[in-house]
C-alpha positions as CSV (number, residue, x, y, z in Angstrom):
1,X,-1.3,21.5,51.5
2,X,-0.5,20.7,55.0
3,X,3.3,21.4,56.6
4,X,4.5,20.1,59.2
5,X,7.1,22.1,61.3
6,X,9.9,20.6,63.5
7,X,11.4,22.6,66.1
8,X,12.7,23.7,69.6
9,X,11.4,27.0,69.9
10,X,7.6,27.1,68.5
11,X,6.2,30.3,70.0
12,X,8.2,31.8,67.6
13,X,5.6,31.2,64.9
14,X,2.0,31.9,66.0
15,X,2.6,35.9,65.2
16,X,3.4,35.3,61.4
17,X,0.6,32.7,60.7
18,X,-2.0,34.5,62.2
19,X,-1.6,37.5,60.4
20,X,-2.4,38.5,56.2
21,X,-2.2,35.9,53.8
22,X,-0.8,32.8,55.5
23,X,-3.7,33.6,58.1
24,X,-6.6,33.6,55.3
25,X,-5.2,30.4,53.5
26,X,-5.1,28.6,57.3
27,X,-8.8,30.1,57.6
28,X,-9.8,28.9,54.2
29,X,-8.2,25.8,54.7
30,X,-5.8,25.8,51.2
31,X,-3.1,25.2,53.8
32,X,-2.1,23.3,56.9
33,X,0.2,24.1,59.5
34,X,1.4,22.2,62.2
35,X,4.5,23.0,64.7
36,X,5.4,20.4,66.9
37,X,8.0,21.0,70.0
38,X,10.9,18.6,69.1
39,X,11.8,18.3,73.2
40,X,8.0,16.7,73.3
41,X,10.1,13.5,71.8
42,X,13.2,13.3,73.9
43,X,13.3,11.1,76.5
44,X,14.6,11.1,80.3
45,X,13.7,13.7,83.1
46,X,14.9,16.3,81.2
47,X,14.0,15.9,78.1
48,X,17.6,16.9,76.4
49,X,18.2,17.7,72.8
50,X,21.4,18.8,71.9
51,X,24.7,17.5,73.2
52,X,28.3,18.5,72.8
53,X,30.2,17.2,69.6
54,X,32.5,14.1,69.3
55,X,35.6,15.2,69.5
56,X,35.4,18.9,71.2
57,X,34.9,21.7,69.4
58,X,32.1,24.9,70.2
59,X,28.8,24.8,70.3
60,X,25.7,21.8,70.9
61,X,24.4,19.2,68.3
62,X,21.1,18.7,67.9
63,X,20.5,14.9,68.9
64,X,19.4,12.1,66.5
65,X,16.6,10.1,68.7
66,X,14.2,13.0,69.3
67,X,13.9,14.5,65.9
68,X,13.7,11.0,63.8
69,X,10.8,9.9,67.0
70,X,9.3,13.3,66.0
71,X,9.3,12.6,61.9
72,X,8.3,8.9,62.8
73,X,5.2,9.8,64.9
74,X,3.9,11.9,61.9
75,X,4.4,8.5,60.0
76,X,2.2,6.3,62.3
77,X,-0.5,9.2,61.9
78,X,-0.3,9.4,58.5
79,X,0.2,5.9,57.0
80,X,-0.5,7.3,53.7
81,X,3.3,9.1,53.8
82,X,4.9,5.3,53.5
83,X,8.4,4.5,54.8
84,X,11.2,5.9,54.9
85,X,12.5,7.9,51.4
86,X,8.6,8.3,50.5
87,X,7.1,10.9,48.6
88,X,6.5,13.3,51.7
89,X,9.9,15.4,51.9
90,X,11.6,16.3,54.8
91,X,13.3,19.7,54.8
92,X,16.2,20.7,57.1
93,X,16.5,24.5,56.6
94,X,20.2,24.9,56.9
95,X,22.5,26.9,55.4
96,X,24.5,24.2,53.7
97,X,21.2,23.1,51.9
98,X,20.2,24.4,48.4
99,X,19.7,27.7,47.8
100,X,15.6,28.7,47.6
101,X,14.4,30.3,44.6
102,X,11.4,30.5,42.6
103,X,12.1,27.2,40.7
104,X,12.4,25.3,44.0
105,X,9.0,26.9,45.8
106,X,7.4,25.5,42.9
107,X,8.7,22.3,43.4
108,X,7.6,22.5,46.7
109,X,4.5,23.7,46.1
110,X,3.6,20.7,44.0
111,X,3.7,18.4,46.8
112,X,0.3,18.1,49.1
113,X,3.1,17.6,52.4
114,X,6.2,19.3,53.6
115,X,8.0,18.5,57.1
116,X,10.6,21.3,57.7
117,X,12.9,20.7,60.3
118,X,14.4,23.9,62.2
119,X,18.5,23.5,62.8
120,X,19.5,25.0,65.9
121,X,22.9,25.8,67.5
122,X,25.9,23.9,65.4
123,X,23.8,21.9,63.6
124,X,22.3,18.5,63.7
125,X,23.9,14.9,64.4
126,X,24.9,13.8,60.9
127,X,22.6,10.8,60.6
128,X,19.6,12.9,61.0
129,X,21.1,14.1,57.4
130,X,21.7,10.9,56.0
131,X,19.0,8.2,57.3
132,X,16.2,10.4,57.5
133,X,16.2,14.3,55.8
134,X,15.6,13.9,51.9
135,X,16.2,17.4,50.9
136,X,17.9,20.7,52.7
137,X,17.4,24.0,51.9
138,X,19.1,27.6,52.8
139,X,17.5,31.0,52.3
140,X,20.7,32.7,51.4
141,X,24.7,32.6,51.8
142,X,24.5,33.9,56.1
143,X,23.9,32.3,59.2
144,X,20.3,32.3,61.0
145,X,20.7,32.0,65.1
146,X,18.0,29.0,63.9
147,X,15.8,27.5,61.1
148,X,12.6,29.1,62.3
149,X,12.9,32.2,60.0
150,X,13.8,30.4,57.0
151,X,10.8,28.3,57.7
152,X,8.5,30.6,57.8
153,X,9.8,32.7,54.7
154,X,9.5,28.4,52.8
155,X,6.4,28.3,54.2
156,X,5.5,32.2,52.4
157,X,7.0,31.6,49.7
158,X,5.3,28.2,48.7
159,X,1.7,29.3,50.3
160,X,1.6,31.9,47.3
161,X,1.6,29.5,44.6
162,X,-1.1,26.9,46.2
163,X,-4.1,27.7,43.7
164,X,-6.5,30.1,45.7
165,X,-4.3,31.6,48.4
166,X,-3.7,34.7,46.7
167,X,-7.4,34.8,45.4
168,X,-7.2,35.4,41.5
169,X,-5.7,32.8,39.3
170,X,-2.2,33.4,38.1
171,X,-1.7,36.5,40.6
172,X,1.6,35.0,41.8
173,X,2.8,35.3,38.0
174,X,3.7,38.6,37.5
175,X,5.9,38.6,40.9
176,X,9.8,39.1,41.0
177,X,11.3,36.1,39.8
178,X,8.0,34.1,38.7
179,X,9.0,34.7,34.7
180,X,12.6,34.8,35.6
181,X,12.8,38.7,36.0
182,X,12.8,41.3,38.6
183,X,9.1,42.8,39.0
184,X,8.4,46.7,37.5
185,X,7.2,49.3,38.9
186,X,3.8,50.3,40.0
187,X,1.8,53.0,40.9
188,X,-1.8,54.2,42.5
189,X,-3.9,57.0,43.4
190,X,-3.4,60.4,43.7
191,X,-2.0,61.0,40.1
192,X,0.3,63.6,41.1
193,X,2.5,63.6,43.8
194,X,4.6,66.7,44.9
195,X,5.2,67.5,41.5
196,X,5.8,63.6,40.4
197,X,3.0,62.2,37.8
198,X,1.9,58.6,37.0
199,X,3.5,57.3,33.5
200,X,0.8,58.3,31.1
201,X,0.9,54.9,29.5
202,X,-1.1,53.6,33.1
203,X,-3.2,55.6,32.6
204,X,-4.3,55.5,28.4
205,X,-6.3,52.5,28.9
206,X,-4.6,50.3,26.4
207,X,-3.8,47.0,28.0
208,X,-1.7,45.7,25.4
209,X,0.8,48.9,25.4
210,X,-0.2,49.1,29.3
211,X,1.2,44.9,29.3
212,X,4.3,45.8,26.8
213,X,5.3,48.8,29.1
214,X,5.4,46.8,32.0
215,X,7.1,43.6,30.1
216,X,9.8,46.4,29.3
217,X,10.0,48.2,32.9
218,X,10.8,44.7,34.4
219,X,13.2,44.1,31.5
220,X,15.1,47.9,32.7
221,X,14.6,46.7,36.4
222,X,16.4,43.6,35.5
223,X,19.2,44.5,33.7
224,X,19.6,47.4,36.1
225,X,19.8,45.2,39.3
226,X,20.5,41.7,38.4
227,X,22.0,40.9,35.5
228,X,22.7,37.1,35.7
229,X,18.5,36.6,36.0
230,X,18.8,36.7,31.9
231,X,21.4,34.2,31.7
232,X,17.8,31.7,32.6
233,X,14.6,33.8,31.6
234,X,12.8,33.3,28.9
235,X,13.2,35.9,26.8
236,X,11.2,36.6,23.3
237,X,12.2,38.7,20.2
238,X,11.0,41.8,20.9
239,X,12.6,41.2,24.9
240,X,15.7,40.9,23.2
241,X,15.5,43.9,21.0
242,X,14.5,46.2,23.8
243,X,17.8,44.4,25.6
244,X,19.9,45.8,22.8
245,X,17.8,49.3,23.4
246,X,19.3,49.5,26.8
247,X,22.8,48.0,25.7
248,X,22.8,51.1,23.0
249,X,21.7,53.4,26.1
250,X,24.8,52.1,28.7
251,X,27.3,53.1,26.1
252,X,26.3,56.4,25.5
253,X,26.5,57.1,29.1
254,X,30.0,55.7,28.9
């Protein structure tokens, strides 16, 4: 997969690519990453990018002419991205834009091209939004000083489900929120801690009660700190029956 990054302030991303995982998938060449400096495509002496609004108000608007010359140059290099409204989405991280979740990273991970423009200050001029992003996405219901954060954590968040990143297939499945459920808990050497042992089931041996433990410890997690996840998981029989296990157990402490 290659991305493509739009934005004013691109030293701010060199630290988190070059480290861990997103470092090895650049290495191993799964994924791609380009920032471009979106001042490289404004024009005049000064090469200015955000003006004040129409009609007062606080605050700069991110101007129209560099950012579609920016998205068009990537175009003429890549003819293969076709015109405008093509298959090859472009991304303004904002936090108007639909919210991020595992569902949408996999929808973003099945695309072999992302452009993710970076909002900055109040926003962008509103034809950047019509006549030229096809898709905006937030992180979460706050306001960023700027898009660079959330698009890094896109760019994490998809780079985990491109087949070979994370080295085994499947490994991203068991994550929080890749079955529709908070992840359980795990554990590792010594045994014992200051008094506190490892759940004996970990360490019997028996993968199938080993896998039905930790099916129900994410189920506990779940239903413990997020509720509303099992209003969309998929949920078997025996998930349900342990659900009405820890139903039983809530009223009893009521």
């Amino acid at each position: 997969m290659r991305v493509d990054i739009l934005s004013l302030f691109p030293e701010m991303f060199s630290a988190y690519l070059n480290a861990s995982i997103l470092h090895r998938a650049l290495e191993s060449g799964f994924l791609q990453i380009k920032v471009h400096n979106i001042r490289d495509f404004a024009t005049g002496k000064h090469h200015i990018t955000d003006e004040p609004p129409y009609g007062g108000g606080g605050g700069m608007i991110l101007k129209p002419e560099p950012i579609f010359a920016a998205v068009e140059s990537l175009r003429v290099q890549t003819p293969d991205m076709g015109q405008v409204g093509a298959q090859t989405p472009v991304i303004l991280l904002t936090p108007q834009g639909r919210l991020l979740n595992q569902a949408v990273a996999r929808e973003l991970a099945g695309h072999d091209r992302l452009i993710l423009l970076c909002g900055r200050y109040e926003g962008v001029d509103e034809r950047v939004r019509q006549h030229l992003v096809t898709d905006e996405i937030s992180i979460g219901d706050y306001v960023l000083t700027g898009g660079e954060l959330a698009a890094l954590v896109v760019v994490d968040v998809v780079a985990r489900l491109i087949p070979g990143v994370l080295g085994a297939e499947g490994a991203a499945d068991g994550d929080s929120h890749a079955q529709g459920l908070l992840e359980g808990p795990h554990y590792t050497r010594p045994e014992t801690f200051r008094g506190w042992t490892v759940p004996e089931v970990l360490r019997s041996g028996h993968a199938a009660k080993i896998l039905r433990w930790r099916r129900e410890q994410a189920l506990r997690r779940t239903w413990e700190r997020r509720p509303e996840l099992f209003l969309s998981a998929d949920l078997d029989e025996e998930d349900r029956q342990f659900l009405r296990v820890l139903a039983e157990e809530q009223v009893r402490r009521t």
